[in-house]
Phi, psi and omega in degrees: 000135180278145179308341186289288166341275177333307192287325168293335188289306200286339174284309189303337189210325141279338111341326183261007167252336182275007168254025182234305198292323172306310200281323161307320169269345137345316200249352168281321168332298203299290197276000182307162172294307128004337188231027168291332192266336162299319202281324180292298168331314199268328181293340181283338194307300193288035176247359196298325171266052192252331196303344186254162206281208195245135170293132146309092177026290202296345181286313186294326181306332222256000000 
């Protein structure tokens, strides 16, 4: 058997169940209950600075 042959036989059937068994734990990872307080924490980052006002332009310049 030629190597080409082998390596698509080994794509067709073990390999596409083992990136399918990754990808279900990836999206069970993602979605746990545990990870509620990370997902508010990462959604919350660009407000983290909203309390200080904006500099005006010539302040920055300087």
């Amino acid at each position: 058997m030629e190597t080409y042959s082998l390596l698509r036989e080994f794509a067709d059937s073990w390999m596409l169940l083992v990136l399918f068994l990754f990808f279900t734990a990836v999206v069970v990872w993602a979605f746990r209950p545990g990870s509620r307080g990370v997902h508010d924490q990462t959604a919350a980052i660009p407000f983290r600075n909203e309390d200080r006002p904006a500099q005006p332009e010539e302040a920055r310049n300087k």
